[in-house]
N, C-alpha and C positions, 0 to 999 in steps of 0.2 A: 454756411447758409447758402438756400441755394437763389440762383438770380431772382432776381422779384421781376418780371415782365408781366405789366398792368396794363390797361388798354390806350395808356398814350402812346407805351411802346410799340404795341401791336398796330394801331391805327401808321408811324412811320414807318414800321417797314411794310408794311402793307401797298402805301404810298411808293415807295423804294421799287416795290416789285412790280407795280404796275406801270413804272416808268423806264424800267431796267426790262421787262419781257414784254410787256404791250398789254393790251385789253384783250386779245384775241388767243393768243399763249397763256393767259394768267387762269385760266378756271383747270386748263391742263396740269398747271404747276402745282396749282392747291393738291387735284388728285395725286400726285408724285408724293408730294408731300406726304400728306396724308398715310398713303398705304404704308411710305419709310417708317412713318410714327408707330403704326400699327404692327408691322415684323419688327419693331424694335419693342414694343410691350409683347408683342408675344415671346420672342428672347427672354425680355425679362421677368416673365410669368413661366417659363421654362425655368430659367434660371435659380427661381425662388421656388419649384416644383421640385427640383432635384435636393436642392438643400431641404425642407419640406423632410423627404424622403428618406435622407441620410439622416434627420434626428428622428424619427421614427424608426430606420431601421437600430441606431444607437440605441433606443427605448428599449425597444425589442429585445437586444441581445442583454441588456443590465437585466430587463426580466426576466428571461431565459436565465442565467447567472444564478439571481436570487431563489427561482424556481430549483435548481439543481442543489443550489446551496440546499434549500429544504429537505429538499427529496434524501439529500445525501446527513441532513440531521436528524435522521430518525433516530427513536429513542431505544427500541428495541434494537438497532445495528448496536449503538454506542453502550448499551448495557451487555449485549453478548460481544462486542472486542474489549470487555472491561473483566468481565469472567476469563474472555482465553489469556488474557494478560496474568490473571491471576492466578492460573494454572500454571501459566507456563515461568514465570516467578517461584511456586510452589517448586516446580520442578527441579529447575536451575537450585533453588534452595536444597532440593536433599541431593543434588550431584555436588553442590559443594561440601554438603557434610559428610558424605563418602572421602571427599578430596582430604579434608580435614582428620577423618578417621586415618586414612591410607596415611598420611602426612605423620601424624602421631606413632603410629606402627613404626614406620621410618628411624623417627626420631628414639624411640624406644629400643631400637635395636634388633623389637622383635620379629621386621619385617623379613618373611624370606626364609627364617627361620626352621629349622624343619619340625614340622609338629610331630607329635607323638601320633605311635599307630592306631590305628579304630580296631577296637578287637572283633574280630573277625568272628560269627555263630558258628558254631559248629556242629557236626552232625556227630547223634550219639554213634559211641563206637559197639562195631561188631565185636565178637569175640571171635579171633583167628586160632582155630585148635594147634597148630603150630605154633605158636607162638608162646613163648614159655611165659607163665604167670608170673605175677609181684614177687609172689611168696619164695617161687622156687629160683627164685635169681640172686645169685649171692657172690661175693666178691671168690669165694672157691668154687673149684668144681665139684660134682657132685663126686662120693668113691663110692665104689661100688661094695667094697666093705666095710658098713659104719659100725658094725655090731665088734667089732674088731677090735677096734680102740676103746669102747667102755672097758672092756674086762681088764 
């Protein structure tokens, strides 16, 4: 609590002052006085300005905060990182099942394997007149006299 100074007290040191500085100093002293009172409320009216100021700027910054939070909760942001999430999930899902495919290949043995050949289109064949036919190609050669051996 803070001192109680009621006018019995004030009326002795009143008394006090005018017998300690005289009647002719004492309107001086009040002025003294007086103005110390007055730069010490102005101090403390600075004092309670700057705090003041510092919860306000606190204010400030929690709404700014709050303000950002919102900005940054938008619905369309959080619906389209909800979609690329889901893509990108889907994704990862069929590289695993390649993983899983290759994996089984592995395990089966038949990885690496050499596959059979692709049969190749071909282009029709010409007929090369050198080239001796089906017909006349025979494990003998030909003689020149066949009539020979019927008879």
């Amino acid at each position: 609590m803070a001192p109680g100074i009621g006018m019995p007290e004030m009326l002795v040191v009143l008394v006090l002052a005018l017998v300690v500085v005289g009647p002719q100093q004492l309107p001086v002293l009040m002025r003294r006085i007086g103005r110390m009172l007055g730069q010490a409320r102005g101090m403390a009216k600075e004092f309670q300005a700057s705090f003041d100021e510092l919860g306000r700027e606190t204010e400030l910054s929690d709404l700014r905060k709050e303000i950002e939070a919102l900005k940054s909760g938008n619905p369309i942001e959080e619906i389209s990182g909800e979609f690329d999430k889901a893509a990108l999930e889907a994704q990862n899902d069929k590289i695993r099942q390649l993983k899983m495919a290759s994996a089984n290949r592995i395990g089966d043995g038949n990885f690496g394997a050499p596959q059979p050949p692709r049969p190749v289109p071909s282009k029709p064949a010409q007929p090369n007149p050198a080239a001796p036919t089906p017909e006349a190609s025979t494990s003998e050669p030909p003689r020149p006299d066949a009539s020979r051996d019927t008879e």
